[in-house]
C-alpha positions as CSV (number, residue, x, y, z in Angstrom):
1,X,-75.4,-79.0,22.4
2,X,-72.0,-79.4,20.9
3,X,-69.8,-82.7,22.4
4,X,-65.9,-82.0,22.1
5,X,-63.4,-84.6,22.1
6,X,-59.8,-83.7,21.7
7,X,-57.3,-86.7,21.0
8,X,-54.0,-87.9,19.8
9,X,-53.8,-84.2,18.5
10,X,-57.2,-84.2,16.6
11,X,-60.1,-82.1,18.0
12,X,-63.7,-83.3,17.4
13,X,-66.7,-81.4,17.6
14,X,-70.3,-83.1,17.0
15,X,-73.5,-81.4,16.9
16,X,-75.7,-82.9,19.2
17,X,-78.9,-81.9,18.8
18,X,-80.6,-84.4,16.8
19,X,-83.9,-84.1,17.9
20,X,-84.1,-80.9,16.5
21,X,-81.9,-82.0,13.2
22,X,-78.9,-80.3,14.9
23,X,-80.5,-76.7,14.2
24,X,-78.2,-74.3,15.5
25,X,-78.4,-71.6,17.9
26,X,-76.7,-68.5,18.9
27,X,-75.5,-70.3,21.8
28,X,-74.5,-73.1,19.3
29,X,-72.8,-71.3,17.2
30,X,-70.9,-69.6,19.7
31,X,-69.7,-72.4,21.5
32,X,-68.4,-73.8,18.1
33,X,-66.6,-70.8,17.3
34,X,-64.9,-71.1,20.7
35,X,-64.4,-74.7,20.8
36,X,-62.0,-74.2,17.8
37,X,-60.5,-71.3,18.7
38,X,-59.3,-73.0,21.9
39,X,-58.3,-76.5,19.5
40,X,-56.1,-73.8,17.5
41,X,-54.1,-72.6,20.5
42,X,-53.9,-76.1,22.0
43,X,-51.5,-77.3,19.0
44,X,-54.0,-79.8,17.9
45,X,-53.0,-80.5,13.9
46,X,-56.7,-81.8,12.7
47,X,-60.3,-81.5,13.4
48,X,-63.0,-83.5,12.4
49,X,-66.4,-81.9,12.6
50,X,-69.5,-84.1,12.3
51,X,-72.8,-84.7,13.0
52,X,-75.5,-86.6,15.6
53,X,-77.9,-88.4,13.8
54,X,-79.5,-88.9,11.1
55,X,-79.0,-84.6,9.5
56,X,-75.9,-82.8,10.0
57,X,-78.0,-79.6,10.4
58,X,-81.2,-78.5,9.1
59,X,-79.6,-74.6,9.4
60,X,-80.6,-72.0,12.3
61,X,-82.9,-72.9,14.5
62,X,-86.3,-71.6,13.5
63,X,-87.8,-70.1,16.8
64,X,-84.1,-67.8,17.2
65,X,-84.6,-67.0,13.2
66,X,-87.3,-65.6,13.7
67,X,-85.9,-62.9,16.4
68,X,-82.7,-62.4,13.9
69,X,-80.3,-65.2,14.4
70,X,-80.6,-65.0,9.9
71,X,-78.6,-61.3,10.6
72,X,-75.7,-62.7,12.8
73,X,-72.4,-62.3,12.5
74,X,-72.2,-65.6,14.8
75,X,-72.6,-67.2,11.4
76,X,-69.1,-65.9,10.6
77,X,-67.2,-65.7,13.9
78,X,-67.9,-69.6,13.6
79,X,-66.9,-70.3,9.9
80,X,-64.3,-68.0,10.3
81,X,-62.5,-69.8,13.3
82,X,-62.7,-73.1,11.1
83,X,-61.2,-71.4,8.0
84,X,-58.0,-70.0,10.4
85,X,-57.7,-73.2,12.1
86,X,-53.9,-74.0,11.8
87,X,-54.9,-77.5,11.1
88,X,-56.5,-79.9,8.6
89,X,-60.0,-79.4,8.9
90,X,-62.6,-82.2,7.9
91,X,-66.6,-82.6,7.5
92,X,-67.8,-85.4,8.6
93,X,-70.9,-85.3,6.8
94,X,-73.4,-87.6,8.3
95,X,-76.3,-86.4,6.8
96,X,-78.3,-83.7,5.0
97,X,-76.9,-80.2,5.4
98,X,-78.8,-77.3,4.7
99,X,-79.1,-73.4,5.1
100,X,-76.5,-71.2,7.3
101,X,-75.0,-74.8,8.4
102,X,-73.6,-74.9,4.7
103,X,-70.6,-72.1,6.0
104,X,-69.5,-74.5,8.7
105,X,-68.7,-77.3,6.1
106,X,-67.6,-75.0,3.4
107,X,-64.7,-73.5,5.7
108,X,-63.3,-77.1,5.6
109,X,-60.6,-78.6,3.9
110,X,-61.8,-81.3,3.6
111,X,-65.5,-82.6,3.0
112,X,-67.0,-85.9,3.1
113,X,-70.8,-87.3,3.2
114,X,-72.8,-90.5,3.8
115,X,-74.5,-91.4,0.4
116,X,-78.0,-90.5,1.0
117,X,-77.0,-86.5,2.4
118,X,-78.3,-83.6,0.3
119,X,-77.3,-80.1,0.4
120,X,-79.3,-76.9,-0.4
121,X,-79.1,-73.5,0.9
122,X,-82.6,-71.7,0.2
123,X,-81.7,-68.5,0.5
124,X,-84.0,-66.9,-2.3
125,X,-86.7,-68.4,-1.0
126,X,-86.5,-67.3,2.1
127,X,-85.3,-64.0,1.8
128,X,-81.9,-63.6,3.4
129,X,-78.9,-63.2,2.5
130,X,-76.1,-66.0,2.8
131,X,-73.4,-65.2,5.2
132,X,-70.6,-63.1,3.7
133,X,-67.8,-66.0,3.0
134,X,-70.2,-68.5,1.7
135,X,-71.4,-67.8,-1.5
136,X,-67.2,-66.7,-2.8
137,X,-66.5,-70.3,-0.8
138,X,-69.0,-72.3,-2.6
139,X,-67.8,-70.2,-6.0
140,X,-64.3,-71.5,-5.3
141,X,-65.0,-75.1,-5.0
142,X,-68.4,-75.8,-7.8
143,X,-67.8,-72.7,-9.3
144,X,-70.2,-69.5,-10.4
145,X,-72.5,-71.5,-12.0
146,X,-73.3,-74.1,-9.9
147,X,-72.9,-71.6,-6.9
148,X,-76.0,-69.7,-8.3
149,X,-77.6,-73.1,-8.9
150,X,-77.7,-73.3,-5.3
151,X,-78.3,-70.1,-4.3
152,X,-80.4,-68.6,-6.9
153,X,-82.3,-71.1,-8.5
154,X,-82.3,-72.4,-5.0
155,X,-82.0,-76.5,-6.3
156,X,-81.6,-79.0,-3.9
157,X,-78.7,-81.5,-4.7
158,X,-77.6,-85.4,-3.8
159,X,-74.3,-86.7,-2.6
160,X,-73.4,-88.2,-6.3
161,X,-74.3,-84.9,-8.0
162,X,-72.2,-82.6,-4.9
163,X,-69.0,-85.2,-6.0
164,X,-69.4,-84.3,-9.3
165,X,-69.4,-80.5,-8.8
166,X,-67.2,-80.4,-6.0
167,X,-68.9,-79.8,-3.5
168,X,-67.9,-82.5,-1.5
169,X,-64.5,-84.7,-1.9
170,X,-65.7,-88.4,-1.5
171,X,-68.9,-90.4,-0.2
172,X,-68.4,-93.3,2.6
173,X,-70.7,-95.5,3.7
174,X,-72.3,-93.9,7.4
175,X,-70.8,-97.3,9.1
176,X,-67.5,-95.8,7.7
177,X,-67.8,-92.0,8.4
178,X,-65.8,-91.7,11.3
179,X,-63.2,-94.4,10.0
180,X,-62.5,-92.6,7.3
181,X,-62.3,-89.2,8.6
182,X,-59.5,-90.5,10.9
183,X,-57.7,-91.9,8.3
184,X,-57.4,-88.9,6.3
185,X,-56.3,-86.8,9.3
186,X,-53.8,-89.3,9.7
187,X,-51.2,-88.4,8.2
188,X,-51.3,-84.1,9.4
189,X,-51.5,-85.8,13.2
190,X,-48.5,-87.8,12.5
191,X,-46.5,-84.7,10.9
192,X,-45.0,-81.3,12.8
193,X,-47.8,-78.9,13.4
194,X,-45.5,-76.3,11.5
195,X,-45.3,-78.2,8.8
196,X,-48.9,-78.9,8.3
197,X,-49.5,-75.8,8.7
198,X,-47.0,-74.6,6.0
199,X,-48.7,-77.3,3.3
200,X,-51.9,-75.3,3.9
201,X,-51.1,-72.2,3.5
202,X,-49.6,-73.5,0.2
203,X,-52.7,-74.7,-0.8
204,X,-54.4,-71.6,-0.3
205,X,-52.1,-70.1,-3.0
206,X,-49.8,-68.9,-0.5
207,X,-45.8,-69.2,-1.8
208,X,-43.4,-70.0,1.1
């Protein structure tokens, strides 16, 4: 249920599960965390990671939550690969993202969304717990505030609104999604893998 493309140096990886809103699995997750472990050893210097259909993903998959798929640490095996990819990393946001999904696009670098996505994580609600990396991840880029407004008061946001805080770093047209995702990898797949590498550490806070 994931399709993965590597080219010219970029790895892409599209959930493709649309008739279920690209719900995730164990199996899902898995594979994901896999597929870019195996783009990081293969010197690929970008990956785009987008979406089939109309949602990028409604979250877990409700039949697998309900026998504890909310408590796994497949969660962060998967946004855990992304973060240590040695590349630049970018959303592809071709829809609505919500739930445990929200950690995929949050160990980004780069995140960017079609105009009519919307992005809540309803945590309290539900009663779980987000997956350890997210909440200090969503802190980092919209700050406490906002984070809380997410995941506390449990609000519901549009693309304009996750611009504004942060959340995500431009909206393109969905005709233009994939255009623009390959343009701003563009420039790390024409440079030395080292190099990019180096410029991300550096923007991590990292001195070299």
């Amino acid at each position: 249920m994931l399709r993965v493309e590597t080219r010219d140096n970029c790895c892409v990886i599209c959930l493709s599960r649309p008739e279920k809103a690209n719900a995730l699995t164990a199996d899902m997750l898995d594979s994901l965390a896999k597929a870019v472990a195996q783009a990081s050893v293969s010197g690929a210097k970008a990956m785009i990671l987008t979406g089939e259909g109309k949602v990028f993903s409604a979250g877990a998959d409700l039949d697998e939550m309900r026998v504890g798929l909310g408590h796994s640490p497949a969660w962060e095996a998967a946004s855990g690969a992304i973060s240590a990819f040695p590349g630049l990393t970018i959303a592809a946001l071709n829809g609505t993202l919500a739930g445990g999904a929200t950690g995929i696009a949050l160990a980004c670098d780069i995140r960017i969304a079609v105009p009519q996505a919307q992005f809540f994580y309803p945590v309290m609600r539900l009663g779980y717990r987000p997956q350890p990396s997210d909440p200090g991840r969503l802190a980092a880029l919209v700050g406490p505030s906002r984070a809380r407004m997410i995941l506390l008061a449990g609000q519901r946001i549009g693309a304009e609104e996750a611009l504004a805080w942060g959340l995500i770093d431009r909206i393109v047209p969905s005709e233009n999604l994939a255009t623009e995702a390959w343009a701003l990898a563009a420039d790390a797949l024409a440079a030395d893998q080292a190099h990019v590498l180096a410029l991300k550490r550096m923007t991590q806070g990292e001195v070299l």
